[in-house]
TORDO-655954 format. One record per residue (C-alpha): x negated, z, y; residue in three letters. Coordinates in pm, whole numbers, plus 50000, padded with zeros to 5 digits. Each point is the difference from the previous one (the first is absolute). Layout:
BEGIN
XZYALA;...
***
This chain:
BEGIN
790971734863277UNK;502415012250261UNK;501724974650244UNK;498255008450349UNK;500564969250265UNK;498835002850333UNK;503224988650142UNK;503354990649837UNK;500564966450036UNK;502524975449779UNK;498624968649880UNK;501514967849973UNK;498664992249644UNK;500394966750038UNK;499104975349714UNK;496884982750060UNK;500474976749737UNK;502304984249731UNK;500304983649671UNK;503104995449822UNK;500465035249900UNK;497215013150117UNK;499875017550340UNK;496675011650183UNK;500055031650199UNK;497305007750223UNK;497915036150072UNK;500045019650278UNK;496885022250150UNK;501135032450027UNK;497155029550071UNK;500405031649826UNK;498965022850259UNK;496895018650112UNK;496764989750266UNK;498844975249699UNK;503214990749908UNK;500384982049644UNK;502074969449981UNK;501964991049750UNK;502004964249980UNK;503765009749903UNK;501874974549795UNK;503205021249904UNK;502345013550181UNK;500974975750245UNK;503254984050206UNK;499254966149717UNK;500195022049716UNK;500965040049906UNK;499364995549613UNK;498144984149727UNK;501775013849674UNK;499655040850093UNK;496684990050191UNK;500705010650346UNK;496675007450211UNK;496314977849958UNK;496615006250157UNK;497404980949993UNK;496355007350140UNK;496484997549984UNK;497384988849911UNK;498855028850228UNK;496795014050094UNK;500905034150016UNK;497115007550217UNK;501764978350261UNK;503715013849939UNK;499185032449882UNK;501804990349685UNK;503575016149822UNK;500545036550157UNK;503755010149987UNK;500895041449961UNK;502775008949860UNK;503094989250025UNK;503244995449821UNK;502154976249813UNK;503134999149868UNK;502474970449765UNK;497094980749939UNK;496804993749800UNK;496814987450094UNK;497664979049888UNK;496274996250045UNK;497934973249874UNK;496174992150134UNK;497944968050026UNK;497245022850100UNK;498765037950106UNK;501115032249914UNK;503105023650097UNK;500605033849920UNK;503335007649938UNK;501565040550026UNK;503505011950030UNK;502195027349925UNK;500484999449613UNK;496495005750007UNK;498444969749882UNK;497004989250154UNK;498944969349920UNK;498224965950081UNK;500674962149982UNK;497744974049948UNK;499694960750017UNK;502634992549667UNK;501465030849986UNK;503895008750113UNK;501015034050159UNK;503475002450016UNK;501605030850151UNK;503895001649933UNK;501665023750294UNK;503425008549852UNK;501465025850228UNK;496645008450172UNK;496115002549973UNK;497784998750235UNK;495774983149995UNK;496934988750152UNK;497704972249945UNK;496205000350126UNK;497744970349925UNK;496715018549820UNK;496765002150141UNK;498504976749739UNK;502594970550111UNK;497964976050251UNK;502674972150000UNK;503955006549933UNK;502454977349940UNK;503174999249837UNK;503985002850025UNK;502665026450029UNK;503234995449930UNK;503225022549919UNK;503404991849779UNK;503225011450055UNK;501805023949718UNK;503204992549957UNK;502445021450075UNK;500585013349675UNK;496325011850014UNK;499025010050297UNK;500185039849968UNK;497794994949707UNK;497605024149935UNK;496584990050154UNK;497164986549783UNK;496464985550003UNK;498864974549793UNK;496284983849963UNK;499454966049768UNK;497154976449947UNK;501994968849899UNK;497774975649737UNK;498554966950152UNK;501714974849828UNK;497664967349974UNK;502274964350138UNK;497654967649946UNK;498475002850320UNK;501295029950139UNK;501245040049976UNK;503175023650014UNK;500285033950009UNK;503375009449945UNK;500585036250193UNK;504074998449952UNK;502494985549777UNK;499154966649813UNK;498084975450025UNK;497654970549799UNK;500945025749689UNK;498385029650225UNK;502335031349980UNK;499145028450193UNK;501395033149895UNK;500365011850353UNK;503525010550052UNK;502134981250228UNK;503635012950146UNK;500824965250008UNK;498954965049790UNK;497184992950207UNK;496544977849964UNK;496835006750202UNK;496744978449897UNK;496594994050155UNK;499454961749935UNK;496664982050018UNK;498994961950004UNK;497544977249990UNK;499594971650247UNK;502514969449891UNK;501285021549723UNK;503695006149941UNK;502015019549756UNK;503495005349951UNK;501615032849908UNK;503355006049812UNK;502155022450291UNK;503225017649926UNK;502494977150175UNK;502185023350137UNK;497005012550188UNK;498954994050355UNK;496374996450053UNK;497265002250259UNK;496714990049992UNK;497105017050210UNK;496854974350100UNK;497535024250043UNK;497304976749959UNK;499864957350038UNK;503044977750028UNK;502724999049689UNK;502624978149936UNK;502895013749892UNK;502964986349745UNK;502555008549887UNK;501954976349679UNK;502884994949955UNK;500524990050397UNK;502304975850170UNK;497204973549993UNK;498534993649629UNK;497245017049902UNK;500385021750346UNK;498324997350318UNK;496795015450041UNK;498815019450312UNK;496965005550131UNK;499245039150114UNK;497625010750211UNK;497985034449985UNK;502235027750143UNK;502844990249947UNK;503135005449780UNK;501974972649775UNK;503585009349874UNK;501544983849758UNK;503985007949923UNK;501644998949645UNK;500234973849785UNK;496074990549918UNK;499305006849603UNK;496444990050068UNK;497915006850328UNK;496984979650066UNK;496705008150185UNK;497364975150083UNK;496715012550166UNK;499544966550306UNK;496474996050006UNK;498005037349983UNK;500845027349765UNK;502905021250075UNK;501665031850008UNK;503435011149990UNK;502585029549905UNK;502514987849861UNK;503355020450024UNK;503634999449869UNK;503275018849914UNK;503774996249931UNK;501605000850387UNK;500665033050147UNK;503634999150016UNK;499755033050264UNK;499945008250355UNK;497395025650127UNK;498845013850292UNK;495844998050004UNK;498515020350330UNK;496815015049993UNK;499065010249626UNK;503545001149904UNK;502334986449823UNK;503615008850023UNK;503744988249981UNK;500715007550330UNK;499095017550348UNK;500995032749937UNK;498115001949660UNK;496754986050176UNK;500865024750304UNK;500075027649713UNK;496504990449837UNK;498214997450327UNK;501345037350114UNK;499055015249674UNK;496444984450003UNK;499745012650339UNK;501115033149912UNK;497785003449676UNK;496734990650248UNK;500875024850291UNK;500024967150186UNK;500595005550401UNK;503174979650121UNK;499485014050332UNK;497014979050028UNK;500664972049819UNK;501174970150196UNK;500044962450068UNK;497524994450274UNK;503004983550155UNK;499864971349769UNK;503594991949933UNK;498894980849695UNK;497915026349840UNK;501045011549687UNK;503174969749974UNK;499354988549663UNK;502644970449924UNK;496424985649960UNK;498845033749796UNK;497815001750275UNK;498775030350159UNK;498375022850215UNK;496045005149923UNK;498425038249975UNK;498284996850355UNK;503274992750143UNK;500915039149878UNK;498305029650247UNK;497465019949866UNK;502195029350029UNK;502954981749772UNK;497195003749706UNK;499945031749782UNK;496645019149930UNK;498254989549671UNK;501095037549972UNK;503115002250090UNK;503504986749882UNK;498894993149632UNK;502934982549890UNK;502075008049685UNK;503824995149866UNK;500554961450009UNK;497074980650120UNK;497275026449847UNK;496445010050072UNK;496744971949989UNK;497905022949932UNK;495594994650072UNK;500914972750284UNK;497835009250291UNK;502594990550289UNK;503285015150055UNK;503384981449947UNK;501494969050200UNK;502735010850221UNK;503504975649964UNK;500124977050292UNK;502925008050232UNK;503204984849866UNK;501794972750230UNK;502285002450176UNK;502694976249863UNK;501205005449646UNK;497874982249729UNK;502044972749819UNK;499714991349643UNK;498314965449887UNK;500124976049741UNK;
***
């Protein structure tokens, strides 16, 4: 999914909510674009909090009728020092880019896409999907791996059985789950699900720092050993994201009332700085600057006619926020049959719609984070 807000805004990322050592961070609306726009609630990045382990960007959205929102429909576009990760609650998306794979994700199935020095994709909910729902989210790769060579990778982790409950582990570790997924750092990524009143406790890597995703119901969240024995349990409400910092050797859900949902997410911290602006991920300015002209130049994209509707926020990303597509002219847009792009971002080849055009760059230099 490519980062397309209507306007670049920062937000405050305030914590909603505390426990001991557990800190609540709340979502944000943010419309990707189009006359139907779809909405997604982003948890990660914000002003609060860059980082969770290498996990640096988190969408959240649906359940939507697709008939209402016109569901997922993002052309292609490219990514760099980063991989993504899809994961589904429900629906369908197709998934194409330029190593040729063409593919699809399901409810319990992971997509990741790693982007090394450059790929590019699209994503288009099917016809057959009615209701989609689901999360996006990218990591970081560390600087020793982020010219890697791109890759694609499709897994179906196992449903591992708790006593009133299921996880399906799509990265890393977890409940004695591995999934053979590679990672560029020690990550964990886990769908969790719980019965009403029911709690379990999982054995965590301490020198992690987790976050845990209430997609559905309220969940307390502990972590032991805390400053207060046993630890202090906090309630989270649907939406929004809990962090927990190192330390906890154990992590505790509890499912208040109805049944519950969560992804659960972890990962040594990212000892790094980055620069993240539109799909990008980079060290510094000039090396975004760099990706953004070459994707440009691989599309036959139209600078002249590119611009920022006098917006003096569009396209500032210390938020990683950023311009959406109908902010671009027409005329900014290459032909389906024009500009086929090769060299460092590739071709996606069978998409129906040509590829996104960068949003202008700002003005001011982009400064490294976290």
């Amino acid at each position: 999914m490519t980062n397309l807000e209507a306007v670049a805004v920062e937000h405050d990322g305030v914590p909603v909510g505390c426990g001991d050592d557990v800190s609540v961070l709340e979502p944000r609306d943010v419309p990707l674009g189009g006359i139907r726009a779809m909405t997604v609630r982003r948890t990660l990045p914000q002003r609060a909090r860059s980082f969770i382990g290498a996990w640096c960007f988190l969408d959240h959205y649906g359940p939507d009728d697709v008939a209402v929102t016109g569901g997922m429909r993002v052309p292609p576009h490219p990514h760099t020092g980063l991989q993504t990760v899809s994961w589904l609650f429900s629906g369908e998306v197709e998934h194409r880019d330029s190593l040729g794979t063409h593919a699809f994700v399901r409810p319990g199935e992971l997509n990741l896409m790693t982007a090394g020095h450059g790929i590019s994709h699209s994503e288009d909910s099917t016809d057959a999907t009615r209701v989609l729902h689901g999360v996006q989210l990218w990591t970081v790769l560390p600087e020793r791996h982020r010219d890697t060579a791109p890759r694609f990778d499709h897994h179906v982790p196992p449903a591992v059985p708790l006593e009133d409950g299921v996880v399906r582990v799509f990265l890393g570790t977890l409940a004695g789950s591995t999934s053979p997924v590679p990672t560029f750092s020690p990550l964990v990524g886990a769908e969790v699900v719980l019965g009403g009143g029911y709690s379990h406790t999982f054995d965590v890597d301490p020198s992690f720092e987790h976050g845990v995703l209430v997609d559905t119901g309220t969940v307390e969240v502990s972590g032991t050993p805390a400053r207060d024995e046993g630890g202090a349990a906090t309630a989270v409400g649907r939406d929004h994201l809990a962090y927990l910092p190192p330390g906890a050797g154990r992590l505790t859900l509890r499912a208040v009332g109805a049944d519950a949902r969560v992804v659960l997410i972890g990962g040594l911290p990212l000892d790094e700085r980055i620069v993240m602006w539109w799909n990008f991920i980079g060290r510094d300015h000039d090396e975004v600057v760099a990706a953004r002209t070459q994707w440009q130049t691989e599309i036959g994209a139209d600078e002249t006619a590119i611009r920022a509707d006098g917006d003096p926020l569009a396209g500032d990303t210390r938020g990683a926020d950023l311009a959406a597509p109908q902010g671009i002219p027409a005329g900014a847009v290459p032909s389906p049959s024009s500009g086929a792009p090769t060299g460092r971002f590739g071709t996606v080849a069978g998409h129906p719609h040509p590829p996104l055009p960068a949003p202008p760059i700002p003005q001011h230099r982009l400064k490294p984070r976290g």
